[in-house]
VEXGUVO-261052 format. One record per residue (C-alpha): x, y, z; residue number from 1; residue in three letters. Coordinates in pm, whole numbers, plus 50000, padded with zeros to 5 digits. Layout:
BEGIN
+-------+-------+-------+-----+---------+
|     u |     v |     w | num | residuo |
+-------+-------+-------+-----+---------+
|     X |     Y |     Z | NUM |     ALA |
...
+-------+-------+-------+-----+---------+
END
This chain:
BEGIN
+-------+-------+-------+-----+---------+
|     u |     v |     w | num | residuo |
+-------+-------+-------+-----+---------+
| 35337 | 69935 | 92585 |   1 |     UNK |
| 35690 | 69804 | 92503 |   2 |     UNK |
| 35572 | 69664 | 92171 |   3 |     UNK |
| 35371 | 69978 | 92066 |   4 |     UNK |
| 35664 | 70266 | 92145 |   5 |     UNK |
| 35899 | 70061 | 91917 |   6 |     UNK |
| 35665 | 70031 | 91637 |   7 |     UNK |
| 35646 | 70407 | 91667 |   8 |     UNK |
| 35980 | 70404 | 91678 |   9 |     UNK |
| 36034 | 70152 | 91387 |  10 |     UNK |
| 35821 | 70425 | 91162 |  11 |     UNK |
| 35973 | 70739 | 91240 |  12 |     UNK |
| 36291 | 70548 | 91047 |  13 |     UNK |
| 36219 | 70285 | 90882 |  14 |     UNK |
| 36110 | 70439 | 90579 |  15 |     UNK |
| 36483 | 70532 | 90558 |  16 |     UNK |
| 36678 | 70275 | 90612 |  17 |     UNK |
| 36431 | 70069 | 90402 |  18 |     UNK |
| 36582 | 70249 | 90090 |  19 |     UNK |
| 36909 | 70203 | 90151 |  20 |     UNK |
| 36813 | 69789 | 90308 |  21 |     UNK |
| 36570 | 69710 | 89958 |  22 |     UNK |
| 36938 | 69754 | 89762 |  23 |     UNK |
| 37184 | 69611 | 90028 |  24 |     UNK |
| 36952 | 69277 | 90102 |  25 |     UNK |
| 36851 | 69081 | 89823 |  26 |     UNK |
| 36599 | 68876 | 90015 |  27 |     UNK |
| 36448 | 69288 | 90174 |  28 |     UNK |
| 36114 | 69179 | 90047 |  29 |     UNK |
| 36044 | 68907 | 90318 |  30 |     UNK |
| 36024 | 69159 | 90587 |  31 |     UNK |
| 35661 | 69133 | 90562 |  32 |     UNK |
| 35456 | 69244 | 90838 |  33 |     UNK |
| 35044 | 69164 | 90909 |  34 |     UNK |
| 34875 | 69443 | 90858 |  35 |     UNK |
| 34565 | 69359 | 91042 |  36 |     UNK |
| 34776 | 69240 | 91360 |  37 |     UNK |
| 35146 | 69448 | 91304 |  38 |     UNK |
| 35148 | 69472 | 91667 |  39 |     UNK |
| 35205 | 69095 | 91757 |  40 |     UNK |
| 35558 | 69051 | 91574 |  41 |     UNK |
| 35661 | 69346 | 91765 |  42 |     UNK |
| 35587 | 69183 | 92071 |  43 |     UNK |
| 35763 | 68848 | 91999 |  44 |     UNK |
| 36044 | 69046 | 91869 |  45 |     UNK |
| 36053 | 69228 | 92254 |  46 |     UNK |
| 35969 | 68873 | 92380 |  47 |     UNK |
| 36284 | 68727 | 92222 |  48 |     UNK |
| 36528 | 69016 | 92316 |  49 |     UNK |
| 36410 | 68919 | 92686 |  50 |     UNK |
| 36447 | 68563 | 92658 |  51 |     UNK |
| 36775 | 68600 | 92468 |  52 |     UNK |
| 36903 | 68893 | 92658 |  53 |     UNK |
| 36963 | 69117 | 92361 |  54 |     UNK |
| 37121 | 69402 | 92340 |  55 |     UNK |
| 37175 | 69600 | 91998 |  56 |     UNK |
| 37434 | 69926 | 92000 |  57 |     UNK |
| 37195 | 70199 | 91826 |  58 |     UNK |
| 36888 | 70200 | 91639 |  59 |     UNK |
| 37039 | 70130 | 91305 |  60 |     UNK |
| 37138 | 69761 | 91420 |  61 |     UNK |
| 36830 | 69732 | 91622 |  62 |     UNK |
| 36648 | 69797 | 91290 |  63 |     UNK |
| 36828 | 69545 | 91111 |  64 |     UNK |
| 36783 | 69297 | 91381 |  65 |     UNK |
| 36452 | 69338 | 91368 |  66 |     UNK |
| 36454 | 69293 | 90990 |  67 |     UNK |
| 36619 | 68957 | 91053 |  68 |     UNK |
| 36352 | 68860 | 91286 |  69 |     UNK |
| 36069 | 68917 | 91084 |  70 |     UNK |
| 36216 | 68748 | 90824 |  71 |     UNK |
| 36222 | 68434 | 91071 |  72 |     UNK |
| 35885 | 68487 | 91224 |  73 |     UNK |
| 35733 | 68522 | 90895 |  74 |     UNK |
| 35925 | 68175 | 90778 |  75 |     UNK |
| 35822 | 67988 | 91102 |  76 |     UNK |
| 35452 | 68053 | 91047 |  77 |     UNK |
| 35510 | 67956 | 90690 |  78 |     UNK |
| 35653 | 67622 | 90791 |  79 |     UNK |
| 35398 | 67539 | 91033 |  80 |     UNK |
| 35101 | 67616 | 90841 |  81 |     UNK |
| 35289 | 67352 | 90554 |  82 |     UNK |
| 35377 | 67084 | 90832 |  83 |     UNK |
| 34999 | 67144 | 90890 |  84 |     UNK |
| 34837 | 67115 | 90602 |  85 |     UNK |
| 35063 | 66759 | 90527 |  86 |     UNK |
| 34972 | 66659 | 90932 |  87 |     UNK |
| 35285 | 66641 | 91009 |  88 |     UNK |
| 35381 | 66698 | 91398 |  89 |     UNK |
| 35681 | 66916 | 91326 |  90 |     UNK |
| 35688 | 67210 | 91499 |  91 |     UNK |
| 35923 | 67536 | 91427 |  92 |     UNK |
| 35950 | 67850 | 91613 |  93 |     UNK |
| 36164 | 68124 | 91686 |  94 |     UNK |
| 36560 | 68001 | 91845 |  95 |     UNK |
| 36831 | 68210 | 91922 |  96 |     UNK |
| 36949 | 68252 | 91556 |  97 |     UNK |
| 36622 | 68425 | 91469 |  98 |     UNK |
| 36813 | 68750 | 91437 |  99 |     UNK |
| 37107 | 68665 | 91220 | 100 |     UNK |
| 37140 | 68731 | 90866 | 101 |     UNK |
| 37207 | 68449 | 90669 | 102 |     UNK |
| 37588 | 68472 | 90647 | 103 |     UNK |
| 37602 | 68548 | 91063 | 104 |     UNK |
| 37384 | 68186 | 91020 | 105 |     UNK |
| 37628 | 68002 | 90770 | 106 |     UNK |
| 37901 | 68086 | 90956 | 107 |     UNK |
| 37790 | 67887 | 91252 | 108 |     UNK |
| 37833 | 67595 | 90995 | 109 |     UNK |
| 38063 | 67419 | 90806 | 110 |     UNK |
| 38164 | 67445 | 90403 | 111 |     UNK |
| 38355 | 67154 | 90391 | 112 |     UNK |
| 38200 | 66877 | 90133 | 113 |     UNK |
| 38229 | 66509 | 90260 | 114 |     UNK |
| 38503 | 66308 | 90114 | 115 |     UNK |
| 38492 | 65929 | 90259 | 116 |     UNK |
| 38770 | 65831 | 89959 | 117 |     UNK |
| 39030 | 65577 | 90086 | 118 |     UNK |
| 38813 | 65571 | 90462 | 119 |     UNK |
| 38765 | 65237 | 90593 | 120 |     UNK |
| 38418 | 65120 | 90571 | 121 |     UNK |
| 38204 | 64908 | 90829 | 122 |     UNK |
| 38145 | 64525 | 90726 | 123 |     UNK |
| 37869 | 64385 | 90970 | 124 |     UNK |
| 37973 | 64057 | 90786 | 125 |     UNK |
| 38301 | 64074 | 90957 | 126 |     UNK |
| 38216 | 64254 | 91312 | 127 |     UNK |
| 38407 | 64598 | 91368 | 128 |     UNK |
| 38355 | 64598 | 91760 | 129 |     UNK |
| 38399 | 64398 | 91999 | 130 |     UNK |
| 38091 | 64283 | 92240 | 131 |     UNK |
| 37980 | 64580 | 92441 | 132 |     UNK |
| 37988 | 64530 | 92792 | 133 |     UNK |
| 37800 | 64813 | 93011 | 134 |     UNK |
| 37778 | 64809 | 93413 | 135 |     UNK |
| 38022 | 64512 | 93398 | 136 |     UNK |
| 37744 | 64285 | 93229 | 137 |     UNK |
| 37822 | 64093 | 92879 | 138 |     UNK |
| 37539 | 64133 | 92636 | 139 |     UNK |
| 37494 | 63835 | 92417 | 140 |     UNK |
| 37454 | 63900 | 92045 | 141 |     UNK |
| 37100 | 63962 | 91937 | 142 |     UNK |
| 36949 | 63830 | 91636 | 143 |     UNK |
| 36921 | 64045 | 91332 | 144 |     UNK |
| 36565 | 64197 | 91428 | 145 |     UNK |
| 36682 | 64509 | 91595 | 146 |     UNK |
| 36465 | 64619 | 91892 | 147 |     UNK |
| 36129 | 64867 | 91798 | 148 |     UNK |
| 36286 | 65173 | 91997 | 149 |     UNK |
| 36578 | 65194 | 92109 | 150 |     UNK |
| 36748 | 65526 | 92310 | 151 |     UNK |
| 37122 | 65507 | 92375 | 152 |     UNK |
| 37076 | 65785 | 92640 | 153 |     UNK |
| 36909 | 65494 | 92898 | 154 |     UNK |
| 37274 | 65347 | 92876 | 155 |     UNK |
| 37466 | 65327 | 93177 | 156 |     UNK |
| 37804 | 65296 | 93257 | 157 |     UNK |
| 37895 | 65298 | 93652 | 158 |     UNK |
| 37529 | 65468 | 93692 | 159 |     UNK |
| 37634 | 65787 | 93440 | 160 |     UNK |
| 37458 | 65799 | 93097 | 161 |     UNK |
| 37697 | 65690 | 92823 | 162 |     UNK |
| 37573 | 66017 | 92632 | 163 |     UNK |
| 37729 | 66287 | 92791 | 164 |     UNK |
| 37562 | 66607 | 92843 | 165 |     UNK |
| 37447 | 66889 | 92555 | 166 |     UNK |
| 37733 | 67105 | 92493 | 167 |     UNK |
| 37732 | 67440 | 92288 | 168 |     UNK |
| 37958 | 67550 | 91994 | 169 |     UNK |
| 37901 | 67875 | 92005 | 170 |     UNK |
| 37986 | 68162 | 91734 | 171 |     UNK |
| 38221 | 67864 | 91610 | 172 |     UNK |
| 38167 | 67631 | 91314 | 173 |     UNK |
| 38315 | 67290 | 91476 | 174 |     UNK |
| 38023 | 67087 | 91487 | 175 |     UNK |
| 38239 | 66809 | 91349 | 176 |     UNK |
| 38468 | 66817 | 91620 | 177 |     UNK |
| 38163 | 66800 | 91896 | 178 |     UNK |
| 38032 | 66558 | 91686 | 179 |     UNK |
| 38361 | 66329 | 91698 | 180 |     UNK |
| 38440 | 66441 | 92050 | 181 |     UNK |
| 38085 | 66282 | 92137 | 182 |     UNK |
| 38159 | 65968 | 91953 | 183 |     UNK |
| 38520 | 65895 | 92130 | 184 |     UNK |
| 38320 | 65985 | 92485 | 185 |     UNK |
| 38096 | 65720 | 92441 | 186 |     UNK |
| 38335 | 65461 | 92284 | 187 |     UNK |
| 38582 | 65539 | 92602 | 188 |     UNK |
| 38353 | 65488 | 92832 | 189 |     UNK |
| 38210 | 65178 | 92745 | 190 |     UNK |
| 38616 | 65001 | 92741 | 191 |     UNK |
| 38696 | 65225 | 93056 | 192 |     UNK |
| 38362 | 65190 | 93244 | 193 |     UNK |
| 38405 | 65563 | 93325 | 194 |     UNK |
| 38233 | 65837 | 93146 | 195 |     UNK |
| 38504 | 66132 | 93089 | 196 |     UNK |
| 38419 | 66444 | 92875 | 197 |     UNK |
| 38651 | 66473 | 92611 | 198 |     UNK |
| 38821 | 66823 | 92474 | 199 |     UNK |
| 38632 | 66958 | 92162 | 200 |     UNK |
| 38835 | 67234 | 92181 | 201 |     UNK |
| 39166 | 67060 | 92090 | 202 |     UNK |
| 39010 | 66887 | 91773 | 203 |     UNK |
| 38899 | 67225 | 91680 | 204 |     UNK |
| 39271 | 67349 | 91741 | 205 |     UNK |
| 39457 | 67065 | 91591 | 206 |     UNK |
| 39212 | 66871 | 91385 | 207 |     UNK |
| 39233 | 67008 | 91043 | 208 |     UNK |
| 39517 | 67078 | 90823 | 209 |     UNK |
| 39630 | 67395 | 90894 | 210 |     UNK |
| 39215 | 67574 | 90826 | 211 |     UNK |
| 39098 | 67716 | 91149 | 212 |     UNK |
| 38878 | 67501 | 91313 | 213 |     UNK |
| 38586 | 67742 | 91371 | 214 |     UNK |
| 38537 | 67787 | 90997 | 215 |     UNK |
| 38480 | 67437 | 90938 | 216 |     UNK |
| 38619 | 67076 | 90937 | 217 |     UNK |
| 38494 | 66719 | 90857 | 218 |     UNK |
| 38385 | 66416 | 91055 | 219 |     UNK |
| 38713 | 66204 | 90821 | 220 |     UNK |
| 38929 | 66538 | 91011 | 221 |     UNK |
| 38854 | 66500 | 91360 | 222 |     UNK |
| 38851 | 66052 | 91381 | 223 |     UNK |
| 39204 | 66041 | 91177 | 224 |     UNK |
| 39299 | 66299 | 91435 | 225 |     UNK |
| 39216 | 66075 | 91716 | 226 |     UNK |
| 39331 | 65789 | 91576 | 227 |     UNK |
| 39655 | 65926 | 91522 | 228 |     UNK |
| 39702 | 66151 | 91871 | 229 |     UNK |
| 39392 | 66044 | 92071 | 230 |     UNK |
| 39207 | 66320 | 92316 | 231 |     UNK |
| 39281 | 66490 | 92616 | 232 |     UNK |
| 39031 | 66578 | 92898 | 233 |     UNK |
| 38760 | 66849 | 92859 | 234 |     UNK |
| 38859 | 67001 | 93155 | 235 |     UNK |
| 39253 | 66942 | 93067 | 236 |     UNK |
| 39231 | 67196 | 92719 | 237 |     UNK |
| 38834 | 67360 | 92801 | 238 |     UNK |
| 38635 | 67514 | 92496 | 239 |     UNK |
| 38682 | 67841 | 92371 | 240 |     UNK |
| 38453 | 67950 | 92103 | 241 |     UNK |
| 38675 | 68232 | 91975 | 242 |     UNK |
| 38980 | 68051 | 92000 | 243 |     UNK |
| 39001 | 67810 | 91686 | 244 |     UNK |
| 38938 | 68116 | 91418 | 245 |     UNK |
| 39270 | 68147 | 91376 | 246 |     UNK |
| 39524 | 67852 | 91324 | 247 |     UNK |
| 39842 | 67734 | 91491 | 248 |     UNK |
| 39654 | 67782 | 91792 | 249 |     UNK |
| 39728 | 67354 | 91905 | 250 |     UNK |
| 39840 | 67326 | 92259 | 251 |     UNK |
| 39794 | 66920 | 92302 | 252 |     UNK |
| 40153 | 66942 | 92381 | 253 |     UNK |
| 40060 | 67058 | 92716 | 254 |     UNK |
| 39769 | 66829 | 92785 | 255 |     UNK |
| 39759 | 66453 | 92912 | 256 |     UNK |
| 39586 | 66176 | 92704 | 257 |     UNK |
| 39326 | 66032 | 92839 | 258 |     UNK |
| 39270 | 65801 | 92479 | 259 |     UNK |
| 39588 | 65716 | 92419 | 260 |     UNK |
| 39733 | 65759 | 92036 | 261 |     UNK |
| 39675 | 65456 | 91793 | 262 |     UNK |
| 39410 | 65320 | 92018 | 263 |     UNK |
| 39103 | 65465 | 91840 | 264 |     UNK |
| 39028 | 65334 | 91517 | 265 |     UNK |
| 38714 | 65358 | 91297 | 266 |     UNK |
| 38480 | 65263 | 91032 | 267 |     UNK |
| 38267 | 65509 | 90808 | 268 |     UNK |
| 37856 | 65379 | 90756 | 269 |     UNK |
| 37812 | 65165 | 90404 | 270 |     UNK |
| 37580 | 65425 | 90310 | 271 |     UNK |
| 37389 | 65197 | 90102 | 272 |     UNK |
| 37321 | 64962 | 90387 | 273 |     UNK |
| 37320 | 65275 | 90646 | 274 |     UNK |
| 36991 | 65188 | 90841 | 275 |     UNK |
| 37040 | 64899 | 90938 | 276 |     UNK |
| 37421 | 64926 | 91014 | 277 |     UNK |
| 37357 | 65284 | 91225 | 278 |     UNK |
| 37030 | 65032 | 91417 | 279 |     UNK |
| 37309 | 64758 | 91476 | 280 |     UNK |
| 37582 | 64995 | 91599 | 281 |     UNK |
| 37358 | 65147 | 91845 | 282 |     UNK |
| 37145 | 64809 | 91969 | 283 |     UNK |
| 37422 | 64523 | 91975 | 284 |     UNK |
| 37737 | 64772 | 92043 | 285 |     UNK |
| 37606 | 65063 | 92288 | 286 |     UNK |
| 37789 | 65311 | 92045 | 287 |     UNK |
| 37642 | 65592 | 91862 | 288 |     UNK |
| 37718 | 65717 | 91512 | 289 |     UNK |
| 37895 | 66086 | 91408 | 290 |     UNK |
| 37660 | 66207 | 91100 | 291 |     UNK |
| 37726 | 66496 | 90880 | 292 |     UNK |
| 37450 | 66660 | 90691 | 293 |     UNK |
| 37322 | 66959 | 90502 | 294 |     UNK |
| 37124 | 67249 | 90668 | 295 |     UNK |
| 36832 | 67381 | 90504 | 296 |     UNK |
| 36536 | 67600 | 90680 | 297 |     UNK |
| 36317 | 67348 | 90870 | 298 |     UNK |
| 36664 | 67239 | 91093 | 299 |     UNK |
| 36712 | 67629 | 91110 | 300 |     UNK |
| 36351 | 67636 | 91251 | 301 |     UNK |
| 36313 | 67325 | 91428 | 302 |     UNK |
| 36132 | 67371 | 91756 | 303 |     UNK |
| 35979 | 66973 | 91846 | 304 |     UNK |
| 35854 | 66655 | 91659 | 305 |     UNK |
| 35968 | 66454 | 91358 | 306 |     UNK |
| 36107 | 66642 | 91041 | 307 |     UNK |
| 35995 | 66463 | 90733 | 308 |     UNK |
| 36057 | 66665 | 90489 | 309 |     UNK |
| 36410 | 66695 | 90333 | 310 |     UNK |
| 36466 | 67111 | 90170 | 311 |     UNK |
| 36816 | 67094 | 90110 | 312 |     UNK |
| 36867 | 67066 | 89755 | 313 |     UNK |
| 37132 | 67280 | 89660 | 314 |     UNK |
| 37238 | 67358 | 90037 | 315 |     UNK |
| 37621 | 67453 | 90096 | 316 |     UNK |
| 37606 | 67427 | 90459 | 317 |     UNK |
| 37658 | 67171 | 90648 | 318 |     UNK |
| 37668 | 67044 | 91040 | 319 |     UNK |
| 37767 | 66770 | 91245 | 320 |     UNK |
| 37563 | 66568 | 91496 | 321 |     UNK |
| 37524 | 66213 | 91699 | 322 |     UNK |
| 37303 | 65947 | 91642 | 323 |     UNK |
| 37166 | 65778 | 91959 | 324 |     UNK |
| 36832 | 65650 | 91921 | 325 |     UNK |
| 36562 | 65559 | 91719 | 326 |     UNK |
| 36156 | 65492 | 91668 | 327 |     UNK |
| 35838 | 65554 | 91502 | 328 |     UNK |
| 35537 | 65801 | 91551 | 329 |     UNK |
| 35224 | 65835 | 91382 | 330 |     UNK |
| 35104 | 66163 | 91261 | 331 |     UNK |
| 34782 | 66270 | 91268 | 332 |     UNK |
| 34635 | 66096 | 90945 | 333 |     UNK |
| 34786 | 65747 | 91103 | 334 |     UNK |
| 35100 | 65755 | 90887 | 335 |     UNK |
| 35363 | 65596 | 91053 | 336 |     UNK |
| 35745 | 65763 | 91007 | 337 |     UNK |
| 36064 | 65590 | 91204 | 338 |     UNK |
| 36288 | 65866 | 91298 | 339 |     UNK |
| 36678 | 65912 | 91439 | 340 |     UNK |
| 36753 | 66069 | 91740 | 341 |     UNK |
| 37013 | 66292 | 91722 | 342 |     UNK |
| 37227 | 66468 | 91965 | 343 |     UNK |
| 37341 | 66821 | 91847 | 344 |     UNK |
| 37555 | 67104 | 92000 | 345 |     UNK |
| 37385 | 67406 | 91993 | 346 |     UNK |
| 37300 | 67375 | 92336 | 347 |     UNK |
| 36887 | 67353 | 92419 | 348 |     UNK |
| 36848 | 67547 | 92107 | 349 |     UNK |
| 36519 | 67363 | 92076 | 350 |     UNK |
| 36233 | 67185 | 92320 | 351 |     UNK |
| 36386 | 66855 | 92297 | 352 |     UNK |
| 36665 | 66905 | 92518 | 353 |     UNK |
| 36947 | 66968 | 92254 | 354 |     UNK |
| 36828 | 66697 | 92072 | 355 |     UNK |
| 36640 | 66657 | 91720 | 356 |     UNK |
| 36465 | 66423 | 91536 | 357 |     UNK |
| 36470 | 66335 | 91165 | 358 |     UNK |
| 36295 | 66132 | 90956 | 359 |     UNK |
| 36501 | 65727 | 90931 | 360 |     UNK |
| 36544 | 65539 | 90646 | 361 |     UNK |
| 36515 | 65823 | 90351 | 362 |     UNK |
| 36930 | 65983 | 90381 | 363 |     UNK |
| 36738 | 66284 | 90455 | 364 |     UNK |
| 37005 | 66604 | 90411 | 365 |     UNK |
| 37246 | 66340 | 90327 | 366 |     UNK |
| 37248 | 66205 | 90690 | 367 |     UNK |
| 37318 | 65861 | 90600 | 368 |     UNK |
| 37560 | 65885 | 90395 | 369 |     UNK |
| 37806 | 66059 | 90613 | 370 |     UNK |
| 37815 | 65846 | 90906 | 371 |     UNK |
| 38119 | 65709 | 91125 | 372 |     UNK |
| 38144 | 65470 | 91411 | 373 |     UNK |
| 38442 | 65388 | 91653 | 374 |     UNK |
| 38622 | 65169 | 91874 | 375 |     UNK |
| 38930 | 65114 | 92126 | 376 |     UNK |
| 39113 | 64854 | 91960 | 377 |     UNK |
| 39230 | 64782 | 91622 | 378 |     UNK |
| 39066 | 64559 | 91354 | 379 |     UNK |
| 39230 | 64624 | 91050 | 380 |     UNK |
| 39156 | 64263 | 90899 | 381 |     UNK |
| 38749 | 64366 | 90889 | 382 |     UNK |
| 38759 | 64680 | 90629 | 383 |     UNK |
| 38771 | 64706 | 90294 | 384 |     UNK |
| 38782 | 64988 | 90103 | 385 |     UNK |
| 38616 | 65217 | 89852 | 386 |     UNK |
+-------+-------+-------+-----+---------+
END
């Protein structure tokens, strides 16, 4: 009943605002609705207002959310009928974004273009880390056949998981700062053999230069940050998603270290050797990898399963995630695909946990080239540069 007494209301105005929305919104002509079943959009449009607890001012915006919804529903069944057809096991569905417009979207994401010039870059040759050593137990080096599957979240240090917990970003663009946060948590707890969550908020206050850090950063930003001042205590300086739109905002003054400056140090991912050096950081090091890549519509859509399929050609936007895992599925014509696992922090946006998983070994959205790993202690003698 619900459903039905807002379609009558979406009639009574929608012819309307429909005028004035075909000239304001260039993409007007994707609110497409079934014809033979108009009534089941409505109700997963009163489904998602429940799960999401929305609630709109007036008609007008409830109109235009609604717009923005359908636009989503109608891409969602597009996508799964296509990772269908190829038998993929994607799946996409309808998240908490699937009433923003596409700007309210992009600005949940950063602008800022990778630049890895003059960025030290990992030489397996020469090794960046030194041996990992989790519960108190050396690991001996492994050969160079890296393990079939491999899940960094099974790693345990003083029975907590190495990986800490999903976090959320909010309404604010610093992915990259999550992303780098994530990086020095696990790195800190394997040399401390304590897991401590680390303040994303202060790299999104004081980890650019001078832009505020909810309209973007980079992965280079947020590890020459710690390397230079090192990371206070979650708790110590908490997140704020409204706080970092604005700049001079940095309060680390106030706040104890808990990485101490000049005691972080770094390597970015050969890109042209990325696979296996992201495989050999995770397996023979216990340390995950920072990625930065482009955003296109299936990671806007993701629901569950593997994304093959790389759509962002021309993309401007970018995010920020963690590499912790990998391994392989077959679909359902017996291809076989290895895949990442990759921590993100948009909280359990999706139905794996916070996590997502992309396809390995094809720098899909540029995710292998952007990559950075970390350590506690200084080898300066095993970079070179570009």
């Amino acid at each position: 009943m619900t459903s039905m007494r807002f379609f009558a209301a979406f009639l009574a105005f929608s012819p309307i605002l429909g005028v004035f929305a075909a000239f304001e919104d260039p993409e007007f002509f994707e609110i497409k609705i079934d014809r033979e079943h108009p009534e089941a959009v409505y109700k997963a449009f009163e489904e998602f207002k429940t799960k999401y607890n929305r609630k709109y001012k007036d008609a007008s915006e409830t109109q235009m959310r609604f717009n923005q919804f359908v636009k989503s529903y109608n891409k969602v069944n597009d996508l799964n009928a296509k990772a269908k057809e190829s038998g993929y096991d994607t799946k996409f569905g309808i998240n908490k974004f699937a009433d923003l417009t596409e700007g309210e979207f992009s600005g949940r994401l950063s602008h800022v273009v990778p630049n890895n010039t003059g960025v030290p870059v990992l030489d397996l040759e020469k090794p960046f880390f030194r041996p990992a050593v989790v519960n108190k137990t050396r690991h001996k080096r492994r050969s160079t056949k890296y393990p079939d599957y491999f899940d960094l979240r099974k790693t345990l240090v003083n029975g907590e998981s190495i990986i800490g917990p999903i976090k959320d970003q909010g309404n604010c663009a610093c992915c990259w700062g999550f992303a780098i946060a994530g990086l020095v948590e696990s790195v800190n707890a394997l040399h401390s053999n304590r897991f401590r969550s680390l303040s994303d908020q202060e790299l999104c206050d004081c980890g650019t230069n001078g832009t505020p850090g909810c309209k973007g950063g980079s992965l280079q930003n947020g590890v020459d940050y710690v390397n230079r001042y090192g990371l206070s205590a979650d708790d110590d300086y908490p997140y704020d998603d409204t706080r970092a739109f604005t700049s001079k905002r940095c309060r680390v003054r106030e706040t104890r270290r808990v990485v101490k400056e000049r005691t972080f140090t770094y390597a970015a991912v050969n890109a042209r050797k990325a696979e296996q050096q992201i495989m050999e950081v995770l397996t023979k090091w216990n340390v995950p990898v920072a990625v930065y890549f482009k955003v296109g519509d299936r990671f806007k859509a993701y629901e569950q399963g593997v994304i093959v399929e790389d759509d962002c050609r021309g993309a401007k936007d970018w995010h920020a995630g963690l590499i912790v895992g990998y391994d392989s599925i077959s679909d359902s014509r017996g291809r076989e695909y290895p895949y990442w696992i990759v921590k993100n922090s948009w909280g359990n946006w999706a139905e794996e946990d916070g996590y997502f998983r992309v396809i390995r070994g094809e720098n899909w959205c540029s995710i292998e080239s952007n990559g950075y790993a970390g350590d506690m202690k200084s080898h300066d003698d095993y970079y070179y540069y570009y």
